[in-house]
C-alpha positions as CSV (number, residue, x, y, z in Angstrom):
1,X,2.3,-24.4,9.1
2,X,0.0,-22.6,11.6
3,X,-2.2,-19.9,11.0
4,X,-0.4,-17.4,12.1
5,X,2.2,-17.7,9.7
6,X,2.1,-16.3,5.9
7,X,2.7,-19.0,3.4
8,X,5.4,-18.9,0.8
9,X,2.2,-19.1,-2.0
10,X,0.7,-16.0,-0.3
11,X,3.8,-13.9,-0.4
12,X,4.6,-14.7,-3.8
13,X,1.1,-14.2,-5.0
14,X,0.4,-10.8,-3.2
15,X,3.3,-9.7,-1.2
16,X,6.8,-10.0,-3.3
17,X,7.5,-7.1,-5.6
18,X,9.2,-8.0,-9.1
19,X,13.3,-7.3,-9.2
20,X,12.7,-3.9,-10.8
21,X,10.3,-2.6,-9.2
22,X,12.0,-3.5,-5.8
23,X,15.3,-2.1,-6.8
24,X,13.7,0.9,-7.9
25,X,11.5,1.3,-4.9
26,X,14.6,0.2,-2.2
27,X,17.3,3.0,-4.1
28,X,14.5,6.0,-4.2
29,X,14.0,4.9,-0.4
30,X,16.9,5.0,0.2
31,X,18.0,8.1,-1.0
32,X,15.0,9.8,-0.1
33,X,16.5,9.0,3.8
34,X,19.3,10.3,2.8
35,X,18.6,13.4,1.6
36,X,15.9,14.3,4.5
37,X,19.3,13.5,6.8
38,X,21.2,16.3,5.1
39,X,17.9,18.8,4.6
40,X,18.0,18.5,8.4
41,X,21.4,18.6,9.7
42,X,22.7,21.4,6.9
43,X,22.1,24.6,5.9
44,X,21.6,23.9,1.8
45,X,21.4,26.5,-0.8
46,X,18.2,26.9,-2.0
47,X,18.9,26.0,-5.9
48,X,20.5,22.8,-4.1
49,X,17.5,22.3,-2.2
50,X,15.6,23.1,-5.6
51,X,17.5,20.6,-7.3
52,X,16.7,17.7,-4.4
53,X,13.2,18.2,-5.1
54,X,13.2,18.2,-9.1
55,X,15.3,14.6,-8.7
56,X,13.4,13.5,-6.0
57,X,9.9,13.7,-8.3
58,X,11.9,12.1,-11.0
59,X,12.3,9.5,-9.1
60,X,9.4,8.9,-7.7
61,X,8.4,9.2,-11.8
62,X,10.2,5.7,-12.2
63,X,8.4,4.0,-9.0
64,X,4.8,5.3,-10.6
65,X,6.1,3.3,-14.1
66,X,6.5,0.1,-12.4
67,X,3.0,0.6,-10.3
68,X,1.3,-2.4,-12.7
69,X,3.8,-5.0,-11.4
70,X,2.8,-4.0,-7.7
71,X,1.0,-6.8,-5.7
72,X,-2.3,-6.0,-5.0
73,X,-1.3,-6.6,-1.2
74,X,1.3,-4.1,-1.7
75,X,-0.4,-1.3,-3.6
76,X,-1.8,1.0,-0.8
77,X,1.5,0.7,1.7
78,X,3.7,1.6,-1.7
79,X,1.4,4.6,-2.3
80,X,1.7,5.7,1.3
81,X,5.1,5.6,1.3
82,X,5.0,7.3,-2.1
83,X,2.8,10.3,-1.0
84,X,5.3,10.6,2.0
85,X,8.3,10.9,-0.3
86,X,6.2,13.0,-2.7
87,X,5.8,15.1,0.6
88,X,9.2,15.6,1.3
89,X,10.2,17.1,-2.0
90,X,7.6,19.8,-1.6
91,X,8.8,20.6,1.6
92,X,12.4,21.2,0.3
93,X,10.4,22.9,-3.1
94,X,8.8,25.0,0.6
95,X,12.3,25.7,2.2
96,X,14.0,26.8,-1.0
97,X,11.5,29.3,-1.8
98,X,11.6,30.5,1.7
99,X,15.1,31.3,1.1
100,X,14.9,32.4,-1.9
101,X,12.5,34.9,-0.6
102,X,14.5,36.3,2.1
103,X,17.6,36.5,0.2
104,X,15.7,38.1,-3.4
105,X,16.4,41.7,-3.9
106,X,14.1,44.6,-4.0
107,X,13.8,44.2,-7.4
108,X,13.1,40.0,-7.2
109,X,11.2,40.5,-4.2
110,X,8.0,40.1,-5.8
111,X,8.6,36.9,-8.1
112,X,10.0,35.6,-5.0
113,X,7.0,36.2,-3.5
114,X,5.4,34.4,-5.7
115,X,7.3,31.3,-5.5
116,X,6.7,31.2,-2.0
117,X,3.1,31.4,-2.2
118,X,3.3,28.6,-5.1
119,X,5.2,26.4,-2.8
120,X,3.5,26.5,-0.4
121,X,0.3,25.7,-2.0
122,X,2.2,22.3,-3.2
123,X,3.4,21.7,0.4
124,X,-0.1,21.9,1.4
125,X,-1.6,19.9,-1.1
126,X,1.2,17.4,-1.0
127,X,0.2,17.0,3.0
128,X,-3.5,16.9,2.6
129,X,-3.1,14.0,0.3
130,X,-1.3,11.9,3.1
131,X,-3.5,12.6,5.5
132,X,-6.2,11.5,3.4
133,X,-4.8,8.6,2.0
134,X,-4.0,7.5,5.8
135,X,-7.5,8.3,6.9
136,X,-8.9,6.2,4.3
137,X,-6.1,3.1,4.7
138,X,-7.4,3.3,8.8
139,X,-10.8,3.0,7.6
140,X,-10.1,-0.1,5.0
141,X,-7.9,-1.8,8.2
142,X,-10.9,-1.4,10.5
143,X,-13.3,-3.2,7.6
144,X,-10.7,-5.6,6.9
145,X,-9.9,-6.5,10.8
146,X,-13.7,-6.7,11.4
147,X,-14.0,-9.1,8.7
148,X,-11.2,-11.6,10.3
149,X,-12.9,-10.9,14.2
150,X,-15.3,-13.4,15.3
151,X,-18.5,-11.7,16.4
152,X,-19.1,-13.8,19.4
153,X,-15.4,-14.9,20.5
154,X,-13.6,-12.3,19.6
155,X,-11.0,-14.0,18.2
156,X,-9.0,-12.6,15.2
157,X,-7.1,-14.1,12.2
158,X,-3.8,-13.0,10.9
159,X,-3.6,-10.9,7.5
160,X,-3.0,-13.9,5.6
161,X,-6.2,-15.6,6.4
162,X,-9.6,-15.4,4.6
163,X,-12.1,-13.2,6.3
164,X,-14.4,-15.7,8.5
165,X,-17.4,-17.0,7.6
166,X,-20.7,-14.5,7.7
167,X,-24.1,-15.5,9.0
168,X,-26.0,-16.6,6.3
169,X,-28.9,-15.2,7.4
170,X,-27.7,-11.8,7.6
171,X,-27.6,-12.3,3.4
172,X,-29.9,-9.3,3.3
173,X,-29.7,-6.4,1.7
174,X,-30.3,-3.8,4.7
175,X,-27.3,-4.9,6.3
176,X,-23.6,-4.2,4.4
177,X,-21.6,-7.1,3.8
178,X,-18.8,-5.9,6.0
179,X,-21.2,-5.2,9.3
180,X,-22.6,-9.0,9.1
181,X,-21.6,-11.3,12.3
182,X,-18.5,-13.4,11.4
183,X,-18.1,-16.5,13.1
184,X,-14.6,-18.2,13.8
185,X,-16.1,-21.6,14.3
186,X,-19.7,-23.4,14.0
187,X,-20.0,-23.3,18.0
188,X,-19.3,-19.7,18.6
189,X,-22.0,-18.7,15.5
190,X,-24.4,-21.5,18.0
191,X,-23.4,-19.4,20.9
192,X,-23.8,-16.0,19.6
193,X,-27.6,-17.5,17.9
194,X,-28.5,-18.5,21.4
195,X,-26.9,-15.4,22.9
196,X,-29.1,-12.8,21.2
197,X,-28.4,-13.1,17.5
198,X,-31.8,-15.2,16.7
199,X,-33.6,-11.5,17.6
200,X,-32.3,-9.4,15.3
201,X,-31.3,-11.5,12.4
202,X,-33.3,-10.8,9.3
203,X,-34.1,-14.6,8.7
204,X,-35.4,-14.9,11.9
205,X,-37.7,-12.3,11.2
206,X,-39.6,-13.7,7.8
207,X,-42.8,-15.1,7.4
């Protein structure tokens, strides 16, 4: 098997989700897609809409139960897709409350009101939460494709791999573990000695 391909071991180990908890993720997915179809493409009642969003946290309430069995692989693209789903109801939790506003009565007008505003404070807070949480997953796949780059060919290893070796010498504490030069081979951490590195590596520079 090359190294290009994820072994069976691998995906067991951190990729494969348990029976349950990939029903359970698969059918909330699934539905989910279904119901932002119909949100879409239809013009829903609001206590309809209301009702979407009150199932679609309860499901997303049986997901969170089965969040020990996830793979560790797994954990932060679950959660993603979570917080996206988690999004969605607040949206149709926005749009009902929208129309319940324009539809309330003089005499409603005001707890209407209130709704709305409540709504769309969850919408909001629902969205900054994705945003973050995909900020912060770009960040971890920068780190995490540094530490499978070679610093001198540029080569880079497939997900599955180990991160590449790091120049010993750069063992030191002024320099963070994920910025030290990784080599893909012996030659290329020769090379990249030869090349420059021997100037500004730390163990080059002790007495």
């Amino acid at each position: 098997m090359d190294g290009s391909t994820t072994s069976y071991s691998f995906w067991q180990q951190h990729v494969e989700l348990p029976d349950e908890a990939r029903q359970t993720l698969s059918t909330t997915q699934k539905w989910f897609d279904t119901v932002e179809w119909l949100v879409e493409t239809t013009d829903l009642d609001p206590m309809r809409l209301v009702n979407f969003s009150n199932q679609g946290l309860r499901r997303l309430q049986a997901i969170r139960r089965c969040e020990g069995s996830w793979p560790r692989a797994r954990r932060d693209s679950i959660h993603r897709r979570v917080m996206r789903m988690y999004a969605l109801a607040m949206e149709w939790e926005l749009t009902a409350a929208r129309k319940f506003a324009d539809q309330a009565a003089d005499a409603d007008k005001e707890g209407a009101m209130t709704r709305l505003s409540e709504a769309i404070e969850h919408s909001q807070e629902a969205s900054n939460i994705l945003r973050g949480h995909q900020v912060k997953m770009q960040r971890k796949w920068e780190r995490q494709l540094k530490k499978r780059t070679c610093s001198m060919c540029g080569k880079t290893a497939p997900n599955s791999s180990h991160a590449f070796a790091y120049c010993g010498g750069c063992r030191h504490a002024s320099i963070p573990r994920v910025d030290r030069p990784r080599y893909c081979s012996e030659a290329c951490q020769r090379a990249h000695w030869l090349a420059g590195h021997k100037d500004e590596c730390p163990c080059a520079h002790e007495e």
